[in-house]
N, C-alpha and C positions, 0 to 999 in steps of 0.2 A: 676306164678306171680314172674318173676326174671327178674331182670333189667338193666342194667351196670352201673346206677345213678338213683338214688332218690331225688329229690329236696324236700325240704319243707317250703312253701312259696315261694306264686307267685305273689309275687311285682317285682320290676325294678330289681335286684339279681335274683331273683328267675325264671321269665320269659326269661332273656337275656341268662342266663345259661341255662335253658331250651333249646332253639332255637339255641344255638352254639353247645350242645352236640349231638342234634337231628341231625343237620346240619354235622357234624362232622360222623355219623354215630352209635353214642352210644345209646342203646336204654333206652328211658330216660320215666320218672313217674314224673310227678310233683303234689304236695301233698299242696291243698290251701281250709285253712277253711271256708272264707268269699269269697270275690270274686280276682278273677286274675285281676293283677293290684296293687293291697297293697295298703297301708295306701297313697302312691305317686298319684296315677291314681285314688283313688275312695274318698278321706278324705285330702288331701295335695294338690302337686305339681299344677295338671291340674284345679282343682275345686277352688284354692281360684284364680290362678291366670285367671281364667275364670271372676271370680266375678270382680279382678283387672281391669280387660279391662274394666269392663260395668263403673266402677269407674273413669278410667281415659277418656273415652270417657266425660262423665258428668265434669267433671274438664275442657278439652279441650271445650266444649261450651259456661259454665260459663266464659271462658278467651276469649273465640275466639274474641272479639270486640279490644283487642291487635294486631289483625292481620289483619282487617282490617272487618272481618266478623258481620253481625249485628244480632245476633239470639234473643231467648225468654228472656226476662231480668228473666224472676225465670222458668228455665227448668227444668222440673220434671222427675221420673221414674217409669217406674213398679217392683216392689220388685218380683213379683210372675213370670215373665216374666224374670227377670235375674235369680231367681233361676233356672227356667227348662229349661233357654237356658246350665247353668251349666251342668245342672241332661243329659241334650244331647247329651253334649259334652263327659261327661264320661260316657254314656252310648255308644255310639259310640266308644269310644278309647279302652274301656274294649272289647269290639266284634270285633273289630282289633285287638288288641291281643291274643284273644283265637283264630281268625281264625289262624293267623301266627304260633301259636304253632301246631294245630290239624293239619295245614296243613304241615308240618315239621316231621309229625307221633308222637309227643308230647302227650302222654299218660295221661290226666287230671285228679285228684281223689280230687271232693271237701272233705273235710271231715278233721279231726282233727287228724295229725298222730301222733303215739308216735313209739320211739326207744325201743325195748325189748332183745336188747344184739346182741350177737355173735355169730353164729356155720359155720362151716367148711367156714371159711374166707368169709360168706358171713355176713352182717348186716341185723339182720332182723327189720322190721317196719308194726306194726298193725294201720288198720285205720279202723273205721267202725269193719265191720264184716271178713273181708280182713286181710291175711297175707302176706308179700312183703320180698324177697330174696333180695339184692342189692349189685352189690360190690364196690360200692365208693357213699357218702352219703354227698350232700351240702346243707348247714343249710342258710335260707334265711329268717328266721322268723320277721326278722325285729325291731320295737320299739314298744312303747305305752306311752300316755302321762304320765305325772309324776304329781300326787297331793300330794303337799306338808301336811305335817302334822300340819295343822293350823286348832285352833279353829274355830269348826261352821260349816263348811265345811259339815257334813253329814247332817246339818241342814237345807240345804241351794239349790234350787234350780239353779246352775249357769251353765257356758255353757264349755265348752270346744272347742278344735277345730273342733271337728264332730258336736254340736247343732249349733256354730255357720254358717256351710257351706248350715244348712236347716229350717234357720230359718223362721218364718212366717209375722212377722212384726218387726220393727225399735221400740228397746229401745229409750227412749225420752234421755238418757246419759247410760254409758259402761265403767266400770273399768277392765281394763285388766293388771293382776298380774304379770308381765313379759314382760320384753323391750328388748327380744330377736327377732331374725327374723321374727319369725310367730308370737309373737305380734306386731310388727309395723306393718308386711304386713293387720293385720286385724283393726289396729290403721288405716291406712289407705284407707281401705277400709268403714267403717265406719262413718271416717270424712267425706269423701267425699259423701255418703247419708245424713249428716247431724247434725249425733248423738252427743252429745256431749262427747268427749273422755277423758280417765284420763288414762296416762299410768304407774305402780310403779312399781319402779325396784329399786330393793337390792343396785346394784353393782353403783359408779361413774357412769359411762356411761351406754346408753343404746348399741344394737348390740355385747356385751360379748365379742369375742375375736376380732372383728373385728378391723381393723383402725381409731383411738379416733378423729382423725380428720376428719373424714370422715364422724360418726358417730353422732358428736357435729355439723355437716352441717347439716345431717340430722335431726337432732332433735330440730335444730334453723327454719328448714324451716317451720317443722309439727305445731311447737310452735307457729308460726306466723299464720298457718293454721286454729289453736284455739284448740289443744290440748294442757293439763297439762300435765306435768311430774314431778313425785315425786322419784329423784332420792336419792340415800343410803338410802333408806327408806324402811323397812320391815312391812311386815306385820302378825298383831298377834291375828287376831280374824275378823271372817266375819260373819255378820247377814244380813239381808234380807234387801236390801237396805243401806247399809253402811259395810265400811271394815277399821277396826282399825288398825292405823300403829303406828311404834316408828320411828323416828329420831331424833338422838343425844341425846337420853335419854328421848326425850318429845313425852308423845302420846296422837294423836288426831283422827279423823275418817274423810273421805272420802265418799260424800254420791252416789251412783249411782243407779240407776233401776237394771242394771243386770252385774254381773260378770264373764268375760271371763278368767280364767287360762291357763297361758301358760308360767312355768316354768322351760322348758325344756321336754327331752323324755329319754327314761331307753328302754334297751335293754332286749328282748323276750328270757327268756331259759328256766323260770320254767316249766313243765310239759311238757319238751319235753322228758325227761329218758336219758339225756346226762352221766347220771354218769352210766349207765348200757353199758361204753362205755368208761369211766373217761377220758370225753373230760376237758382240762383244762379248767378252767375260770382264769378272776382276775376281779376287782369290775366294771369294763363297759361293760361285755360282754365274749363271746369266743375268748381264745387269739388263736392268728394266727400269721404264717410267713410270711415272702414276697410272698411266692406259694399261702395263703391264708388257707393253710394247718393246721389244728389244731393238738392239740398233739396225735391224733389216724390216721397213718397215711392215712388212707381212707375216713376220714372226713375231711370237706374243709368248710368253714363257708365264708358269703357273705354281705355285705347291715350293717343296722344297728347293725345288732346283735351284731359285733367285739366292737361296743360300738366307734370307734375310729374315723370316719368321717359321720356322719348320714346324705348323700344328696345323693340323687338318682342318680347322673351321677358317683358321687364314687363308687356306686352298680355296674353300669354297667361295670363300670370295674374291679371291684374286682370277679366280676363275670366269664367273658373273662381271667381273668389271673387264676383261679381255674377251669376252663374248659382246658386252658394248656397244664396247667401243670398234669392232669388227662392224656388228650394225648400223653403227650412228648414232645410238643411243648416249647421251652425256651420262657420265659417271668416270669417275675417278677412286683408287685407291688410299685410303686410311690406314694409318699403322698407328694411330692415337689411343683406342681401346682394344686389343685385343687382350682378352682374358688368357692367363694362362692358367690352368689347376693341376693340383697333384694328387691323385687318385690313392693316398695312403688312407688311414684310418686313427686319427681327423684329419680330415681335407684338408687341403691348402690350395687358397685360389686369391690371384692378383691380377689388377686393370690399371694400367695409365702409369705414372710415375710412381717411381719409390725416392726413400726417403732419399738413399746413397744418390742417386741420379740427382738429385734438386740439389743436396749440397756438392756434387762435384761441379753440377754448374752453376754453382752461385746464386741459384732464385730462391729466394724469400718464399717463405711454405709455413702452414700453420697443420699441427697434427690433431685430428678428433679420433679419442680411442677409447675405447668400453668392453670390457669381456663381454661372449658371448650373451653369458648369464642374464644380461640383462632383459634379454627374450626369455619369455616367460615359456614358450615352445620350446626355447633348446633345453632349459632347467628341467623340462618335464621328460625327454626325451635322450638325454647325454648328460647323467648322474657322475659327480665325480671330476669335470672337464669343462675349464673355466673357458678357454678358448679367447679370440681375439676378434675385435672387428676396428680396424685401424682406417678412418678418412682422413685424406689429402687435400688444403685445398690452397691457392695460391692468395696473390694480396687483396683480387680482388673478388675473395670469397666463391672463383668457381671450385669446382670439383675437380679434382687433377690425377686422382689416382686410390685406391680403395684396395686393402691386404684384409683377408680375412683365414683365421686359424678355428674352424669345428666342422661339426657335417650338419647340412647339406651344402658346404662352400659352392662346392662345382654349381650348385642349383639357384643360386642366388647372386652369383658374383655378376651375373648379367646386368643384375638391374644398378649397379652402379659405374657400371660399363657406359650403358646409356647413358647416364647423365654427365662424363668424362665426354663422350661423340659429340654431344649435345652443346654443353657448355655449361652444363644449369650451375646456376647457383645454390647455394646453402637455402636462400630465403626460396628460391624457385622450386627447388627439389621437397623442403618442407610440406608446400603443397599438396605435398602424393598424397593418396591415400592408400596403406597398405591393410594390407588382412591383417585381422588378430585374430587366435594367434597365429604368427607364423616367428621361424627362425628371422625370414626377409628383413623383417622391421625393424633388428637390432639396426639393421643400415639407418633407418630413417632416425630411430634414438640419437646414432650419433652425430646428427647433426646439431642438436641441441648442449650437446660438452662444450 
């Protein structure tokens, strides 16, 4: 039972490293409790935005008499029939994935590993009944939701992100505790079945770090939609159909059928025997270098764990860059571009700096911004929805960061990602040539404001 890598967890980290090492010729063990895939492919990524489509399709007919189209004035759905088109999808994508590793020679051990130290420079790792030799060891264990410590909560049957993605029928209304990402993406997923929605969140704005302007579009559209939002508003006790809040010193309650928590996610280390290793931590996770390398140097951590970007295409690469430099191969980690999008309906998707961030530290930044509209694509396509395309660029004219508010954001926000990795310039980036028409090219317009 000896290895040249041990992976533990096999989500989007854990399987892409998997599959480069394999590929690579290391012979690799990948060690996954629940099923391959993670919390991304079986609980997240594939499954709500599966739900998303069935949602935005239903939106698109309800509108479609805007385009000239005449359908059912009250179009319905089947709840039971988008669920197991979901349950298909990720049951198909998980079986694509385990074939791609088996067939790589990817050595699969469901089961719960733990670390039990060191001998002759090999890492040992017991699962099951199983003892495993390994000499370099990458931690992909991932997240878990976070329940905050509010009264009632153990009193209280409500949902989180995994009840909500199998559920059986429609709440008549849905308070959902959190106006981050994956609460709007289910704020709108919900609206748009019908539900009546309530979203509270603590902070000013909803979307946390993202772009305030972006995010205040977003949450004027939903508002219009017929969602509430109870923003700087906490919450200090939930009972069964109602959730007590304070703002500005005054508390009142919030009445809904069922509540969704989603206050964010916390990074997986307890009971892995990291210290029979004394892999460092600090309060979000396993701390790492650019190699991904933690402070023992044979162990290499991936995905949410690090606690320091929790999105699955960050995995993929963080992954790729600790398979490496395990190699030899030079590469390093970047947290300069990473796109982040929010799968409502209009998109919202951001790369590089925002504004907040430039003026908390003081840098000089110049704003280029032009509704949507100005693509002659999205006009033709998204009637009604003026939307945003917001560049960043600092003094000396590069690219620094790029907000965009319509759809297809998710589909486009790459390409100013690029040029944020890059460094291009205004004049440099002008150069592109993009297709006409597309939504894309509102980006390249705005280099000319």
């Amino acid at each position: 039972m000896e290895f040249d890598i041990a992976i533990i967890g096999g989500g989007p980290a854990g399987y892409t490293a998997a599959e480069r090492a394999s590929e690579n010729g290391l012979k690799t063990i990948l060690f996954e409790k629940k099923e391959v895939g993670g919390v991304c492919l079986n609980e997240g990524c594939i499954p709500t935005k599966t739900l998303l489509y069935s949602a935005k399709l239903l939106d698109h007919i309800k509108g479609s008499a805007k385009y000239g189209i005449l359908a059912d004035n009250n179009p319905g759905f089947d709840l039971g029939k988008i669920i197991g088109r979901k349950n298909k999808t990720v049951k198909k994508l998980v079986l694509g994935v385990k074939s791609r590793l088996t067939g790589n020679g990817v050595t699969i051990v469901q089961g719960e590993a733990h670390i039990s130290g060191e001998e002759s420079n090999n890492i040992l790792i017991h699962c099951g009944e199983n003892n495993y030799r390994v000499k370099n060891l990458l931690l992909c264990t991932g997240s878990e939701t976070v329940i905050p410590p509010i009264k009632g909560f153990s009193d209280i049957d409500y949902w989180t992100s995994r009840e909500a993605l199998d559920i059986k029928e429609l709440p008549q209304s849905l308070a959902i505790i959190g106006g981050g990402v994956i609460g709007m993406e289910f704020a709108s997923f919900f609206n748009s079945m019908g539900v009546k929605v309530k979203v509270i969140e603590m902070l000013p704005e909803i979307l946390g770090n993202m772009d305030k302007e972006a995010s205040a579009m977003l949450r004027s559209e939903y508002n219009k939609k017929g969602i509430e939002f109870f923003l700087n508003t906490k919450v200090t006790e939930v009972s069964p159909g109602k959730i007590t809040v304070e703002k500005d010193g005054q508390i009142s309650d919030i009445d809904a059928e069922k509540i969704l928590v989603s206050v964010g996610r916390k990074a997986v280390t307890n009971g892995l025997g990291l210290e029979t290793l004394n892999v460092e931590l600090y309060p979000k996770g396993v701390k790492v270098n650019e190699y991904m390398q933690t402070s023992h140097p044979n162990v290499y951590a991936s995905g949410d764990i690090t606690g320091f970007s929790m999105l699955a295409h960050t995995a993929y690469r963080e992954a790729e860059v600790a398979i490496h430099h395990i190699l030899g191969i030079e590469d390093r980690m970047s947290y300069n571009a990473i796109p982040a999008v929010v799968y409502t309906n209009p998109e919202v998707a951001s790369v590089g700096k925002t504004e907040e961030e430039l003026i908390a530290s003081g840098q000089n930044y110049r704003v280029r911004k032009i509704p949507m509209t100005y693509s002659g694509r999205y006009m033709a396509e998204n009637e009604g929805g003026a939307g945003l395309c917001k560049l960043l660029t600092d003094d000396t004219d590069r690219i620094i960061g790029c907000h965009l508010v319509g759809n297809p954001a998710s589909e486009i926000i790459v390409t100013a990602g690029i040029a944020v990795e890059k460094g291009y310039t205004t004049e440099e980036f002008e150069k592109s040539i993009f297709p006409h028409p597309t939504v894309g090219e509102v980006i390249h317009e705005s280099l000319y404001i």
